[in-house]
TIDRENRO-191364 format. One record per residue (C-alpha): x, y, z; residue in one letter. Coordinates in steps of 0.02 Angstrom, whole numbers, padded with zeros to 5 digits, always signed. Layout:
N
XYZa/...
This chain:
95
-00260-02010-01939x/-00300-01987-01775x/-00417-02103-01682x/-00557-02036-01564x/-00671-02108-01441x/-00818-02022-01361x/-00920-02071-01202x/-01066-01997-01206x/-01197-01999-01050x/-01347-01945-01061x/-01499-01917-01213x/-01419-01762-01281x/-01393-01796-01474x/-01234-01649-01461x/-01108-01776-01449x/-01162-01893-01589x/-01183-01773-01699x/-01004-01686-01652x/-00923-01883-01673x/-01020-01890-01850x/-00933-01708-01913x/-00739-01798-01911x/-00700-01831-02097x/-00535-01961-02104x/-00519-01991-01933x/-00560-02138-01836x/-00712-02111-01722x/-00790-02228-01589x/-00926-02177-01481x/-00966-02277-01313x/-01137-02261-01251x/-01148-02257-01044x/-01285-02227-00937x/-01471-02141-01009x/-01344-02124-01181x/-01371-02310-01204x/-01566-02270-01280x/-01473-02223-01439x/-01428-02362-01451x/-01590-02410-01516x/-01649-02250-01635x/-01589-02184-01792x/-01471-02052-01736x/-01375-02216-01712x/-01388-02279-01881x/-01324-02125-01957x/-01163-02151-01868x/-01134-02311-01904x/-01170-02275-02064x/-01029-02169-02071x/-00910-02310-02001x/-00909-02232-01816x/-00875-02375-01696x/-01026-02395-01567x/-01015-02472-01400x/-01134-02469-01252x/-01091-02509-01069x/-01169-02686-01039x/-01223-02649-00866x/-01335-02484-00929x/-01399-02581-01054x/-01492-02716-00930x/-01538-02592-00803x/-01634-02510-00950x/-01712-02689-01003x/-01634-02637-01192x/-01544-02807-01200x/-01640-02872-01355x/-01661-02693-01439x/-01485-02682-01458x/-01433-02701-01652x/-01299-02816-01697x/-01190-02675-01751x/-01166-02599-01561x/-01043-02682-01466x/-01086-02716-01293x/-00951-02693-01155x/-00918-02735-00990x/-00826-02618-00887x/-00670-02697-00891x/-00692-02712-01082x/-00719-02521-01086x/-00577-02467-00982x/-00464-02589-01122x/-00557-02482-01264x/-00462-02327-01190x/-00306-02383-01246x/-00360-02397-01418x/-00386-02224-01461x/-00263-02065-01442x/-00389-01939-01376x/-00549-01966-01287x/-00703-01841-01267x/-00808-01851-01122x/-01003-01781-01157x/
């Protein structure tokens, strides 16, 4: 099984919907920069609903004032936390 992280960037759904279509894999998705809206709408859900991993960069989400919006089940990351998350998966897809 192999295990797959994806940083996504900006509001295009593409990448969360590519992350959702892995069937017996392990899937994370980290949310950086504009990406960390999803965070907080139900294209979100569906993922973790599936059992995808979610993380959002810490710093994006203050400069976006989404702090408090942010459900329980998105992990919020530093940078130095992030850069440690690497090294948890085998292959890592940058959108």
């Amino acid at each position: 099984m192999a295990k797959i992280l994806y940083f996504i960037t900006d509001t295009d759904p593409l990448g969360i919907e590519l992350a959702m279509q892995h069937k017996g894999e392990e899937v994370g998705i980290c949310l950086l920069q504009d990406a960390t809206y999803f965070a907080c709408k139900k294209e979100i859900e569906k993922a973790i609903n599936q059992g995808i991993k979610i993380y959002a960069a810490k710093k994006d989400v203050e400069l976006r004032g989404l702090t408090k919006l942010i459900p329980p089940e998105v992990k919020v990351l530093d940078y130095s936390e992030i850069i440690d998350l690497l090294f948890d998966y085998e292959k890592v897809v940058n959108m």
